[in-house]
C-alpha positions in Angstrom: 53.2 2.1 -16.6 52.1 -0.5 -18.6 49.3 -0.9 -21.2 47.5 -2.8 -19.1 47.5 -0.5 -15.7 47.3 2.1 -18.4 43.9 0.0 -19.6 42.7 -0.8 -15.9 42.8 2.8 -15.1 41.1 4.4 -18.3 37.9 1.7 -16.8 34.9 3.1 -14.7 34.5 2.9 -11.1 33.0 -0.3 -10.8 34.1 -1.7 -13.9 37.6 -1.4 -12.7 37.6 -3.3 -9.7 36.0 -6.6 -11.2 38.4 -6.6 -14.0 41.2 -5.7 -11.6 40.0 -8.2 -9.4 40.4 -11.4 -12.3 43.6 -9.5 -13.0 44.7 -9.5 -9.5 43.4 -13.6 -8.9 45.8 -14.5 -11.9 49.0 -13.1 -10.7 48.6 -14.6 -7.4 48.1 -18.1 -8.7 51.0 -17.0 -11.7 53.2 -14.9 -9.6 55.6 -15.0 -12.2 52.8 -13.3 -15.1 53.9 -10.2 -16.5 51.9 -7.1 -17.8 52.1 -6.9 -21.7 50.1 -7.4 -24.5 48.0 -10.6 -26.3 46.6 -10.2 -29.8 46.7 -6.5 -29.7 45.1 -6.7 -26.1 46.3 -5.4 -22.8 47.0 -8.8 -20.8 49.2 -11.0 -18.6 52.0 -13.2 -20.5 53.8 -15.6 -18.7 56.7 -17.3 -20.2 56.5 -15.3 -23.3 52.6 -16.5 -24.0 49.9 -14.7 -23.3 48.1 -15.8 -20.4 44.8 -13.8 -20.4 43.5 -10.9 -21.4 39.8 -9.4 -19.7 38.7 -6.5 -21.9 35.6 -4.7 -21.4 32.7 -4.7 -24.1 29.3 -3.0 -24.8 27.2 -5.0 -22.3 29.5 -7.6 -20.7 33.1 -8.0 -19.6 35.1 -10.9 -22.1 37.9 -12.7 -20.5 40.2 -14.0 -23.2 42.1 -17.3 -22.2 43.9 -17.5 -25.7 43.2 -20.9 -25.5 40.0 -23.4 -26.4 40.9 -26.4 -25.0 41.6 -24.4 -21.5 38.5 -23.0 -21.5 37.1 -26.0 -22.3 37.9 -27.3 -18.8 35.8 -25.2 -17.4 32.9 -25.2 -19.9 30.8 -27.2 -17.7 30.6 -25.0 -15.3 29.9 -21.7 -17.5 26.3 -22.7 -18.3 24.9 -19.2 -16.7 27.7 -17.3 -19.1 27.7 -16.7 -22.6 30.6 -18.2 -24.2 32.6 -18.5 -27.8 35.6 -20.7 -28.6 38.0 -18.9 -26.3 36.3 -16.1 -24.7 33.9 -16.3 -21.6 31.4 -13.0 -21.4 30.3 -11.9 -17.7 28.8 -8.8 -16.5 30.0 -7.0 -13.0 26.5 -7.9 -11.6 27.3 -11.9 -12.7 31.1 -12.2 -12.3 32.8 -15.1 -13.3 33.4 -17.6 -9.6 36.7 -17.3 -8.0 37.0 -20.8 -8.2 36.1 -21.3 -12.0 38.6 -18.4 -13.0 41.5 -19.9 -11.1 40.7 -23.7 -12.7 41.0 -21.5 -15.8 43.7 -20.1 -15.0 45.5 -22.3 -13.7 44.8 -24.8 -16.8 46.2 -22.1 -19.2 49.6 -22.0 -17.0 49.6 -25.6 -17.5 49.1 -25.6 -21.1 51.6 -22.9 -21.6 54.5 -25.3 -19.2 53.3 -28.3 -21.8 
């Protein structure tokens, strides 16, 4: 086991499957992500990076890109969230879209290939 499935199943019911969930929509868009560890958080690295973390918070779920400018391609389109630099906050009433996360995503992959 890994700290992160270690992480995912120390969650709530609930809790659990929408952080599993962005969990699970990254490694199918980067099959080649690995469980490990980002700034002290469980996460998903990919090519030795970390590629993101999701960590849950009193009152709101943060997913952790590790990068500004990637989230910033999807800032647009987070008016409804509560954002920072390089975290978006969401709650498992108000997830974060499917298609938003994988733009994210996705973005972060590309920034890591450079």
């Amino acid at each position: 086991m890994s700290e992160l499935s270690d992480y995912l199943e120390g969650l709530p019911d609930g809790t659990r499957e929408v952080v599993g969930h962005v969990y699970a929509r990254a490694r199918s868009l980067v099959p080649e992500a690995e469980d490990g560890v980002g700034y002290g958080m469980p996460a998903l690295r990919y090519r030795g990076k970390p590629l993101l973390s999701v960590m849950v918070a009193k009152g709101h779920i943060g997913l952790y890109p590790f990068s500004p400018p990637a989230l910033d391609t999807v800032r647009d389109e987070l008016g409804d969230f509560s954002t920072a630099k390089g975290t978006v906050r969401f709650t498992p009433e108000h997830p974060l879209p499917d298609d938003v996360l994988d733009r994210l995503v996705l973005a972060r992959r590309a920034e890591i290939d450079g």
